[in-house]
N, C-alpha and C positions, 0 to 999 in steps of 0.2 A: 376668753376674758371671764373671771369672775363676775363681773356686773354685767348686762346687757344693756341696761336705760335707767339712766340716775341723771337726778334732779340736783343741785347745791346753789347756794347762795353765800357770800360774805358784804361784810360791811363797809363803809366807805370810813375815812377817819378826821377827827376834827383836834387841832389841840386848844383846850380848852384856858390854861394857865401856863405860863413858863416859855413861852418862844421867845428866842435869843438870846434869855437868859441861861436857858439849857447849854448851850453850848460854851458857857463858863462855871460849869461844875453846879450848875442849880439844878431846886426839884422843874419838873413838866408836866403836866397834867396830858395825858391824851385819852380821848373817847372813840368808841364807835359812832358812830355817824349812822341810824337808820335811812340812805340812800344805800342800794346794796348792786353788788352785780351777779349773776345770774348766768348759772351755768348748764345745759344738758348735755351727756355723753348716751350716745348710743351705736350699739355695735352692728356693725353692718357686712355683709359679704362679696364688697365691689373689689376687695385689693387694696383700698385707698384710704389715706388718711385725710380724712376734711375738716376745716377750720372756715367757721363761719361768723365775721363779728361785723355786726351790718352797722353799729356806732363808727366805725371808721372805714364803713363802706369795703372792708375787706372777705373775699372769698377765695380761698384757696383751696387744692385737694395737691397729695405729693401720691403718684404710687409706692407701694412697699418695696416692689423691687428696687427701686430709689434709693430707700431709707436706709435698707439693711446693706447698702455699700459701706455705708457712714458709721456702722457698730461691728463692722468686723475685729477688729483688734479689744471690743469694751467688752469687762466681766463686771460690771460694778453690780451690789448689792441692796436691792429695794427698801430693806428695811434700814439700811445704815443710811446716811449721808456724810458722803464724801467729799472733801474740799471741793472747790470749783471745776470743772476738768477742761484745762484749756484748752487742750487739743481736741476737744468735741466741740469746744466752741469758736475756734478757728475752721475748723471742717464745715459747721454748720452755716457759720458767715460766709464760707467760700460757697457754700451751696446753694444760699439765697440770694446771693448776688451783691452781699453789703460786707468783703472781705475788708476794705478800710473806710474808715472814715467813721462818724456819727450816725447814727441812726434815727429813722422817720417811727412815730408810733407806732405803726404797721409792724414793721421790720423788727422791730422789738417783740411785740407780739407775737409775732410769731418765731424767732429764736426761741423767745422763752418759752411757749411750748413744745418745739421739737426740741429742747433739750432734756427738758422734763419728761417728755414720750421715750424718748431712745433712752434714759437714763435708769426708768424704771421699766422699761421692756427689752432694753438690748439686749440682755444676756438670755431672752426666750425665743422663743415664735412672735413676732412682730403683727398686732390685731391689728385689721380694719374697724377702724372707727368714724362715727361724726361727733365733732365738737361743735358746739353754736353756742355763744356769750352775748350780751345784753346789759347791758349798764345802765344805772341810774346817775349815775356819778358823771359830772362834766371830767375830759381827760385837762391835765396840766394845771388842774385849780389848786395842788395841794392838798388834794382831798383822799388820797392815799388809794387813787383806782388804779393804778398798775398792781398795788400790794394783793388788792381784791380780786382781784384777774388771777397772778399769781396763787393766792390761797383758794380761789377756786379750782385753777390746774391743781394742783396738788393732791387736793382733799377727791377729786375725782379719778384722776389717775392712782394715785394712791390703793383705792378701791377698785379701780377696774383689775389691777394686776394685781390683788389679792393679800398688799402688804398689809393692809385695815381691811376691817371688815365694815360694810355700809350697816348705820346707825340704827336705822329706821324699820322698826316690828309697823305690821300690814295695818295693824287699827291705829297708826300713829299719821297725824301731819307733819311734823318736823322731828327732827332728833338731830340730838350734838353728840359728838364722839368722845370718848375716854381722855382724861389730863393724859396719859402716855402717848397715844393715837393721835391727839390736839399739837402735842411735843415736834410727832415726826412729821405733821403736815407743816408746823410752823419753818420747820428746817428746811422742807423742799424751794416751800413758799419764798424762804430767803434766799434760795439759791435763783430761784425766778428773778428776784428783786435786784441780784448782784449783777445781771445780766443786762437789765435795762438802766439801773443806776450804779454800776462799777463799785460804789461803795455807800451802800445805806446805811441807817444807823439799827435797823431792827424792826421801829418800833412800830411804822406801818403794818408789817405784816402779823406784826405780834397782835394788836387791835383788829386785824381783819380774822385772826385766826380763834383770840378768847373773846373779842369785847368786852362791851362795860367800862371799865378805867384803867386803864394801867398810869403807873410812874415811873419815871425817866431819871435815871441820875448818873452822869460819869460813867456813861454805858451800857448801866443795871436795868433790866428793864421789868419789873411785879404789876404782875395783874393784879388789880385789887377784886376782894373776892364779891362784893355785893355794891353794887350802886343804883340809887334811884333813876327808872325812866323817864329824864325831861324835854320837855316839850320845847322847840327851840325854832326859829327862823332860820335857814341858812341863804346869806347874799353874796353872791360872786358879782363883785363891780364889774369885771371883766376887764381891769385894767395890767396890762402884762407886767411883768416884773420881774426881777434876776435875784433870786435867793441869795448868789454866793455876792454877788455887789451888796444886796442890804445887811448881810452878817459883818464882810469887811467895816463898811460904813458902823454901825457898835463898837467895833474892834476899836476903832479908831477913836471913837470919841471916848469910850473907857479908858485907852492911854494917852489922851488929851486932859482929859478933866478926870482922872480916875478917885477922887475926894468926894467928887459929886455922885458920878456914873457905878459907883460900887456902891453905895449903900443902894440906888436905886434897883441895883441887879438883889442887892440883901432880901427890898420889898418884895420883888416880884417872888422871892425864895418863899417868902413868909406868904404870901397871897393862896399860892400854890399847895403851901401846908394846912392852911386855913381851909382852905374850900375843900380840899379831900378828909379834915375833921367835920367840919359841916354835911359832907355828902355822907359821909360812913354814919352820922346822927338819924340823918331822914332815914336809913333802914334798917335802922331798930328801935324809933322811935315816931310817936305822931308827927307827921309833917306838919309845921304852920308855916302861918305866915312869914314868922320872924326869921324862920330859915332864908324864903326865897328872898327877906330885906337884906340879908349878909349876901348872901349868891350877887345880886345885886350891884352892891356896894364893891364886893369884889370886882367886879366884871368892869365897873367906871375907875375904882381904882388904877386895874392894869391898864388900861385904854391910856388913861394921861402918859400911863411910866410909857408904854410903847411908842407915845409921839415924841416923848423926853427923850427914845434911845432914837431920835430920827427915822424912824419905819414906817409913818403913818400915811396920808396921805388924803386929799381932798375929797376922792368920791370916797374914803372909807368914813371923813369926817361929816360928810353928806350922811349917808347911814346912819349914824348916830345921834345926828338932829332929826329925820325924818321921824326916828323910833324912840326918842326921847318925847317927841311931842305928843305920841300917844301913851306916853309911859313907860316904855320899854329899854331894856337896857341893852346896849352892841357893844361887841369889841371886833377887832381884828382875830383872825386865825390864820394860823402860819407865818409866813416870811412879811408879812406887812404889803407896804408900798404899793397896795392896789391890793389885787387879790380878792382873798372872799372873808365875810365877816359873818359874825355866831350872834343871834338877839334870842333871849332868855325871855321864853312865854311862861307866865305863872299860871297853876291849875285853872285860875278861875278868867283866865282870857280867853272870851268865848270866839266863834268860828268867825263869825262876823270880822270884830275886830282883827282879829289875823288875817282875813284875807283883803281888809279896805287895806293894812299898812304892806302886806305882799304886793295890792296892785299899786300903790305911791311908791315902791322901792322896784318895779320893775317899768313906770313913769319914769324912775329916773334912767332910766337904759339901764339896768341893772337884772342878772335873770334870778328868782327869789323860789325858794321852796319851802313848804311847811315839815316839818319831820322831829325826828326825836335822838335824844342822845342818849348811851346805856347800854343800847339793845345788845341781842346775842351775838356772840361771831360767827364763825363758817357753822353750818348745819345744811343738813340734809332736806329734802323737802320732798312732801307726796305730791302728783301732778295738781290736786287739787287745791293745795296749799298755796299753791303761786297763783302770783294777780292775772287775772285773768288776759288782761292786754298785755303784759310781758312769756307768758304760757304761748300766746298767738302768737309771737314772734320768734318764741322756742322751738317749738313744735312745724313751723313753717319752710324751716330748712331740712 
C-alpha cells in the first residue's frame, strides 16, 4: 500500500433553502454541516480486511483469501470510474448474506466498502488493512452520513492504492486535495452512494466531498466557491418520516391548486437566489447586521412556504416557537414532517444563550447540537488534528 496510517474526515450536510421545491426544477441551497465523520486506515500484516464502525455496533474482519475469490474475473481501473458493476455487487450481496431483499445499515456499510476495496485493489495484490469510522452524524436524519462514510471510503482508499496522493506535508494539520483529485474521490463516493440508495441525486456526496455551498438545479450541481462560516443550532425532533410520502403529498397539492402552489414553489426559487446573493456579499464585504436581518427573514419566510406545501409538522412547529422566544430563527431541513430543523445563531449570540435554548430543545425530547455551516469537505488530518475523544475511539481498534 502506498499509505500505511491516514487520518480523513468529511462533513455531514444540511439543505439550507429549496427542499421540495428542488424536485420541480427550482434552485437548492445545500451546505456542509460541521458534524463530520471520521476515518482511520491502517495497514497491517494479519491477512485480513477489518472494518470497525462501533456507531452501529459493527465489527467485522473477511480474510483475503476470501476476497480475492470475488475479483478473479475484475480488471477495473483505479483512476477511472466505471459505471456501477453489478456483477461485483451481486457477488458481494451473495457473499455477505443479503443476496435479496433491503438492507439494514450494517449491510450497507459494509457492501459499500468492500466494493470500493476490490474495486480500487482487484486488479493488484489485495492489502491487509484496518478500517475504523466514527460519526458525529445521527444515521437516517437526513443529514447526509452515508455520503460521508462514503467520501471518507473513497478519499482513503483512493490514497492507500496510490491513485491520489495523501495531501498533507509533515508541518501541516489538515490539507484538502486538488479540484482534479476532489473530482475522482467525489465519483467513487457516488458510487458508494448508489449502492445504499440505488439512485441519489449527487448532491450529498458532492457537499461531503467540496463543502461550503453548493446549488442544486435540474440535476446541475456548482460548488459555490466562497461562503461564510455560520454558526447554527441543529435539532433532530426525532420524529420518523417517509421522504417519498412527503414529496408525493406536494405533488399532489401542486396539481390540486397549482394557481396557488406554483407561484409559492416561484418564492421558494427567489428565497434560494436571495440568500446565496446575500451569502456571496458577507465574503467580500463587511458582515453586519443587516445581512444576518435578511438571513433571517429568509429563513421565517421558507418555514411558512413549507407548512403551505404540507411538510411541517408539530414538534418542528415546537422548535420554532421555543427559538423564536429567545429570538432565533428555525426552519425545517430536508424532507419535512418531523425530522431535524437548522436555527441561525448570529455572531453576537453568546455561549450562554445557545446552550440554555439547546437544553429547552432537548427538554423538549429533542437531541440538539451547537456547530456551524460552510466548513471544508473531505480533508486529510494529522493525528493531532483530531478531537481528542474521537482520536480515542480511532486509535482504540
Amino acid at each position: 500500500m502506498q499509505v500505511t496510517d491516514l487520518y480523513v474526515s468529511a462533513p455531514g450536510k444540511a439543505i439550507l433553502h429549496g427542499e421540495h421545491a428542488v424536485v420541480h426544477g427550482k434552485v437548492a441551497l445545500a451546505v456542509s454541516l460541521n458534524l463530520r465523520t471520521y476515518l482511520r486506515l491502517k495497514a497491517d500484516t494479519f491477512g485480513k480486511v477489518c472494518i470497525n464502525l462501533p456507531n452501529i455496533d459493527t465489527f467485522l474482519s473477511w480474510d483475503l483469501s476470501q476476497l480475492k475469490q470475488l475479483v478473479t474475473y475484475f480488471h477495473g481501473k483505479r483512476d477511472e470510474v466505471q459505471c456501477l458493476d453489478a456483477e461485483l455487487v451481486r457477488r458481494l450481496r451473495e457473499f455477505i448474506g443479503v443476496s435479496n431483499g433491503s438492507l439494514d445499515t450494517c449491510s450497507m456499510a459494509n457492501l459499500s466498502f468492500l466494493y470500493l476495496y476490490l474495486s480500487l485493489f482487484g486488479s493488484g495484490e489485495l492489502p491487509s488493512l484496518t478500517l475504523t469510522v466514527w460519526s458525529e452524524l445521527p444515521t437516517g436524519a437526513g443529514l447526509g452520513s452515508s455520503a460521508a462514510y462514503s467520501v471518507c471510503l473513497a478519499a482513503a482508499l483512493l490514497c492507500a492504492s496510490g491513485a491520489i496522493p495523501p495531501p498533507l506535508k509533515e508541518w501541516e494539520h489538515t490539507a484538502r486535495w486538488c479540484q482534479e483529485e476532489l473530482e475522482l474521490i467525489n465519483s467513487w463516493a457516488f458510487q458508494g452512494e448508489m449502492i445504499i440508495h440505488g439512485n441519489p441525486s449527487g448532491v450529498d456526496n458532492a457537499v461531503g466531498t467540496w463543502g461550503g455551498m453548493l446549488r442544486f438545479l435540474a440535476g446541475k450541481i456548482i460548488p459555490l466557491s466562497r461562503v461564510p462560516l455560520l454558526r447554527i443550532l441543529l435539532t433532530n425532533t426525532k420524529v420518523p418520516r417517509s421522504t417519498k410520502v412527503l414529496v408525493a403529498g406536494v405533488k399532489d397539492k401542486i396539481n390540486k391548486f397549482p394557481s396557488i402552489m406554483v407561484p409559492v414553489l416561484d418564492s421558494v426559487d427567489a428565497i434560494s437566489c436571495t440568500c446565496e446573493k446575500v451569502l456571496s456579499e458577507m465574503t467580500c464585504e463587511p458582515i453586519t447586521g443587516e445581512h444576518y436581518n435578511i438571513l433571517e427573514e429568509l429563513i421565517d419566510i421558507n418555514q411558512h412556504h413549507l407548512n403551505v406545501m404540507g411538510v411541517g409538522h408539530p414538534a418542528l412547529d415546537r422548535l420554532c416557537q421555543v427559538t423564536l422566544a429567545k429570538g432565533l430563527h428555525s426552519k425545517l431541513t430536508g424532507a419535512g414532517g418531523g425530522g431535524c430543523g437548522i436555527t441561525l445563531l448570529r455572531p453576537e449570540t453568546n455561549s450562554l444563550m445557545a446552550q440554555s435554548t439547546v437544553q429547552e430543545l432537548k427538554d423538549c425530547g429533542f437531541d440538539c447540537w451547537e456547530t456551524s455551516i460552510g466548513g471544508p469537505g473531505v480533508q486529510q488530518h494529522s493525528a493531532i488534528s483530531v478531537k481528542e475523544e474521537i482520536l480515542e475511539i480511532l486509535n482504540y481498534y
